[in-house]
N, C-alpha and C positions, 0 to 999 in steps of 0.2 A: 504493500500500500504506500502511496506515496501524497505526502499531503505538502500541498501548496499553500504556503504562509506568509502574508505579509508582516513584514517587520517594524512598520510604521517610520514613521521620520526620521529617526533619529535615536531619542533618550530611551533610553533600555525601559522605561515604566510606561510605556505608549503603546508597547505589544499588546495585544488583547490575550485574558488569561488563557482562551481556547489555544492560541499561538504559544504561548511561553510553555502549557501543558505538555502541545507536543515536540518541544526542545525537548524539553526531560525527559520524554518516553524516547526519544528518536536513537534510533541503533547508526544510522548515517545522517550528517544534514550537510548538504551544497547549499550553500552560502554565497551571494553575490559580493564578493570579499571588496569590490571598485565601492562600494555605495552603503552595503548593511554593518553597523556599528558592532564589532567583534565581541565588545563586551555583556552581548546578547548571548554569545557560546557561553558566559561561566554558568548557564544555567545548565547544561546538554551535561549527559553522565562520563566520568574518567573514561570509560570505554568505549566514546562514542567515538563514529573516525569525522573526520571534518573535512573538507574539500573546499577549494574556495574554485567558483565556477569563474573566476573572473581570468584564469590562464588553463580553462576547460574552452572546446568547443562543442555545438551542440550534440554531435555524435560521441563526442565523449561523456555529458553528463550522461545521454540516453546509455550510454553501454553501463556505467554506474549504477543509476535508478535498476536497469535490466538485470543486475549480476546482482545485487541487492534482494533485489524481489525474489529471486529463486530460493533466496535462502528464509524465505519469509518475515523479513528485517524490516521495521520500518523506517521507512525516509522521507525525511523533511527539507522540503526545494524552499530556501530562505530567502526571499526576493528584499528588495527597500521597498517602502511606503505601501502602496497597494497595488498588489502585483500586474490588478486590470488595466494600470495607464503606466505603459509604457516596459513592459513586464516582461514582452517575448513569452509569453507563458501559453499564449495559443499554439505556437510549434513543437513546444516540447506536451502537451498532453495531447495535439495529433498523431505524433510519434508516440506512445502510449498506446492510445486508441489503437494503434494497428499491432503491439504486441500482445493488448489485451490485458495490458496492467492498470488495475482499477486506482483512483485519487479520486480528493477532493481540495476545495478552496479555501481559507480561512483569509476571512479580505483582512486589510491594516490601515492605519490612519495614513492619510495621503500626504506630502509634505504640502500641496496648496494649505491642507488644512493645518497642518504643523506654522506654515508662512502668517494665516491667518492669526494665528492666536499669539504668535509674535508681538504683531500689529494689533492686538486688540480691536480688529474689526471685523464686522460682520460682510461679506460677499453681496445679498441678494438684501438692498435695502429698498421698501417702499419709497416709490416715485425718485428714485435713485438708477437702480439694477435690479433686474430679475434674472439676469442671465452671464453666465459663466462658461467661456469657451478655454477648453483647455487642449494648447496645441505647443509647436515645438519651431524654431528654425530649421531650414533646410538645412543637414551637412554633409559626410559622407553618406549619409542614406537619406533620402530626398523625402519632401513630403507630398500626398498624393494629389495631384489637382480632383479633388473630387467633394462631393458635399459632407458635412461632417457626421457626426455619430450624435444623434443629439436626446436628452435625456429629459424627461419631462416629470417634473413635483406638482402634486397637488393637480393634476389633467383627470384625474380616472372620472371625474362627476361628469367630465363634457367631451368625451372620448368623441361623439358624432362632430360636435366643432373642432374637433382637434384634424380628424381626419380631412373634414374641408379644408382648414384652413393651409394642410399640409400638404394638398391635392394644389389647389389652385398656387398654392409659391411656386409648384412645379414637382413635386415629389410623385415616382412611377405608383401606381397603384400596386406596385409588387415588391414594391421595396421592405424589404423583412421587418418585423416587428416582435418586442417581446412588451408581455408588462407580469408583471413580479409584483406579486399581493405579501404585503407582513415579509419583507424581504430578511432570511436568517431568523427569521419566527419559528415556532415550533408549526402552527398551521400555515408555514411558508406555501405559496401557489404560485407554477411559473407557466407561461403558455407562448408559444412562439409564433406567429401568423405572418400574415404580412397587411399592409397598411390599409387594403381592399378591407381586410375580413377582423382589423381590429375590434370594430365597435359591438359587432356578431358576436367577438369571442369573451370579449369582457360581460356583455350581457347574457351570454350563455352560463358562464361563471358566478352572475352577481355580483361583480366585482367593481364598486363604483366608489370604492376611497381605497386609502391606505395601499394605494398602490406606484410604481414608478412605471413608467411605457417607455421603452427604449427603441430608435429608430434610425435603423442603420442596417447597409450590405455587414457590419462586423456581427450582426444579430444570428446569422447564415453567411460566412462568408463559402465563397467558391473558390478562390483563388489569392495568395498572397505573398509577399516578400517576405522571405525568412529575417529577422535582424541579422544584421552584421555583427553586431558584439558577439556571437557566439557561432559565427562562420570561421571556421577551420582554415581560412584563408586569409582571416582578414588580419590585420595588424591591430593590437591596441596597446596602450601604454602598459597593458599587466605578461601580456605576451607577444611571440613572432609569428606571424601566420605561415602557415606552411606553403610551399610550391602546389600551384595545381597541375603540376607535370608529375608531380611525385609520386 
């Protein structure tokens, strides 16, 4: 089993206890050693082995996670902040997916929100801001001309106006869709559609608060660029990429 953990910002007490739990139970954890604060291992047992994935690539952490799981070990992939932005965490539980080694998520505080509470401010203020786009400069790996992934609080009561209004800016009517009731609740409900058959699928559900609608090709992706930080090729400040003649 291999459980994927955010490690939150930064300060070792930001971990969530579900996360810090499975340090100490963890018989292996790879570690984004470029970014995750190492003082998060004095939690993990004398005997645990540690690997820092930041001079791994990604055929390497996968052959790890794989030689691990045979022995029915558990393993914990330690990513920074929350592993869903910016995470590389969808390549490596693809590559899972097709060995058929089962995981799961444990999300972490994001450093936006780490940044926030620095600044003692609030993000989304009345007749201020409602909205929050979280994206990257261009550098060695580009970023996509395409429209964003974008995540909708407090929509689920007008799910039919959301759809309009997401239709007419120009969004395909096939464009994937999820919404997630009591998201990490015990009565957690997640349903995947696409932008057509939203309003159908939440009304099918009863599902009209307490919910988040996320709308994006990342919802069902079909195709995508693997990161560079963990291409076997690539050079970063922690390692040398290898020859692709080699």
């Amino acid at each position: 089993m291999v459980h994927f953990v955010g490690a939150g910002p930064g300060a070792v007490d930001l971990i969530t206890i579900r996360g810090q739990k499975y340090i100490e139970e963890a018989d292996v954890i790879i570690y984004a050693g470029s970014l995750v604060n190492p003082e998060l291992l004095s939690k993990a047992r004398p005997d645990c082995q540690v690997y820092d994935s930041s001079r791994l690539s990604l055929e390497e952490v996968i052959d790890l996670m794989k030689d691990t799981e045979k022995s029915g070990e558990k393993i914990v992939r330690l990513h920074t902040g929350d592993p869903s932005i910016y995470g590389a965490i969808r390549e490596q539980m693809d590559e899972l997916d097709k060995l058929g080694i089962s995981y799961d998520y444990t999300p972490g505080v994001s450093s936006f929100c780490g940044a926030a509470a620095a600044l003692n401010l609030e993000y989304t203020l009345p007749g201020i801001s409602q909205s929050v786009l979280l994206t990257r400069m261009p550098g060695r790996t580009p970023v996509p001309d395409k429209e964003p992934t974008m995540v909708f609080f407090l929509s689920a009561g007008n799910i039919d106006g959301l759809v309009i209004e997401l239709l007419e800016a120009g969004r395909s009517k096939d464009t994937p869709c999820a919404i997630v009731y009591k998201a990490t609740w015990p009565d957690e409900e997640k349903y995947v559609t696409t932008l057509e058959n939203l309003a159908l699928v939440a009304e099918q559900h009863n599902i009209t608060k307490t919910a988040l609608i996320i709308v994006g090709d990342v919802v069902a992706p079909k195709g995508y660029d693997k990161s560079k930080l963990y291409d076997a090729t690539f050079t970063t400040g922690f390692r040398e990429g290898s020859s692709t003649n080699e």
